[in-house]
C-alpha positions as CSV (number, residue, x, y, z in Angstrom):
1,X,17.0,-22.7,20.6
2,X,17.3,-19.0,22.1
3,X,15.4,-17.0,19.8
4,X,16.0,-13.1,19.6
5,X,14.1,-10.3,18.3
6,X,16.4,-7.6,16.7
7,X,17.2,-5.4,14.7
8,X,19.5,-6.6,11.4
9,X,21.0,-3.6,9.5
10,X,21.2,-3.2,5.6
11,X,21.3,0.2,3.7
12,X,24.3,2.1,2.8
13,X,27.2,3.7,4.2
14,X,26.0,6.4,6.6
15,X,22.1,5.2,5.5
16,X,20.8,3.2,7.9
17,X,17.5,0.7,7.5
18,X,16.9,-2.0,9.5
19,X,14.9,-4.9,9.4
20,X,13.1,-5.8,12.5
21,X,13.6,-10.3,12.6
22,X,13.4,-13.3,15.1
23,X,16.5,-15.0,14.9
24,X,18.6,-17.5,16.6
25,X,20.5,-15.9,19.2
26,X,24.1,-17.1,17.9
27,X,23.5,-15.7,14.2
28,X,25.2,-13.0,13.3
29,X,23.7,-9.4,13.0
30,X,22.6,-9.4,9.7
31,X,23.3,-13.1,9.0
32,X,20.4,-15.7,9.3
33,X,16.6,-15.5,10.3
34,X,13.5,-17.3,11.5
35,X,10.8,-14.8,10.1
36,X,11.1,-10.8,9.3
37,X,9.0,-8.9,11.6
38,X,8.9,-5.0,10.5
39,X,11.1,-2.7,9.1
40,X,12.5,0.6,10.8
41,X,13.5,3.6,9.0
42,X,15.6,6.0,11.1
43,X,16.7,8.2,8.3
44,X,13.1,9.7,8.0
45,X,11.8,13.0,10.0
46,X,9.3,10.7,11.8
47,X,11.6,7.3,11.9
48,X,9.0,5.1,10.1
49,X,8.3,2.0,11.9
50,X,6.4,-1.2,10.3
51,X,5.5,-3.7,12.7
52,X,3.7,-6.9,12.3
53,X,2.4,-7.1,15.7
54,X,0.6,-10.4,15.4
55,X,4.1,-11.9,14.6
56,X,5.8,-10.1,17.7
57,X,3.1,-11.1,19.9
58,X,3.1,-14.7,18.7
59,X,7.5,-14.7,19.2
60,X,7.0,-13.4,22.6
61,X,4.4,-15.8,23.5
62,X,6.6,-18.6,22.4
63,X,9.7,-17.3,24.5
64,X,11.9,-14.8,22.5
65,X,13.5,-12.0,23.9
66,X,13.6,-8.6,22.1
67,X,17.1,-6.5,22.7
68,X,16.7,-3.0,24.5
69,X,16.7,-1.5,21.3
70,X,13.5,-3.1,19.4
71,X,11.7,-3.1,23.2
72,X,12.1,0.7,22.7
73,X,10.7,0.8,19.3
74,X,7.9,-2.0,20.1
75,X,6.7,0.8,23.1
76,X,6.4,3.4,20.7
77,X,4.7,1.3,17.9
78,X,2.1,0.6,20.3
79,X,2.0,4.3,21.9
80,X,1.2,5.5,18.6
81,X,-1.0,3.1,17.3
82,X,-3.4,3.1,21.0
């Protein structure tokens, strides 16, 4: 099974929020998921960004690709937090 990590939207019309999740690569979006990962907040001045970076690490260790998209956001989880 390809696994993905990416970004699955919910919120409202015209308010983003997305969850960061590990799913199989034929799911939908915002259908199914192995394990949620973070969360990512767009909408605030800073674009808040909660990562479990254990759980990344391990998903990457094990194969899974992240989309362009959460690669972006996983560089500057780790920018700010070293």
């Amino acid at each position: 099974m390809a696994v993905k990590i990416r970004l699955a939207r919910g919120g409202a019309k015209k308010r983003p929020f997305y969850r960061i999740v590990a799913s199989d690569a034929r799911s939908p979006r915002d259908g199914r998921f192995l394990e949620k990962l973070g969360t990512y907040n767009p909408m605030t001045e800073d674009g808040t960004l909660n990562v479990d970076r254990a759980r990344v690490d391990y998903w990457l260790s094990v194969g899974a690709q992240p989309t362009d998209a959460v690669r972006r956001l996983l560089r500057k989880a780790t920018a700010t937090a070293g």
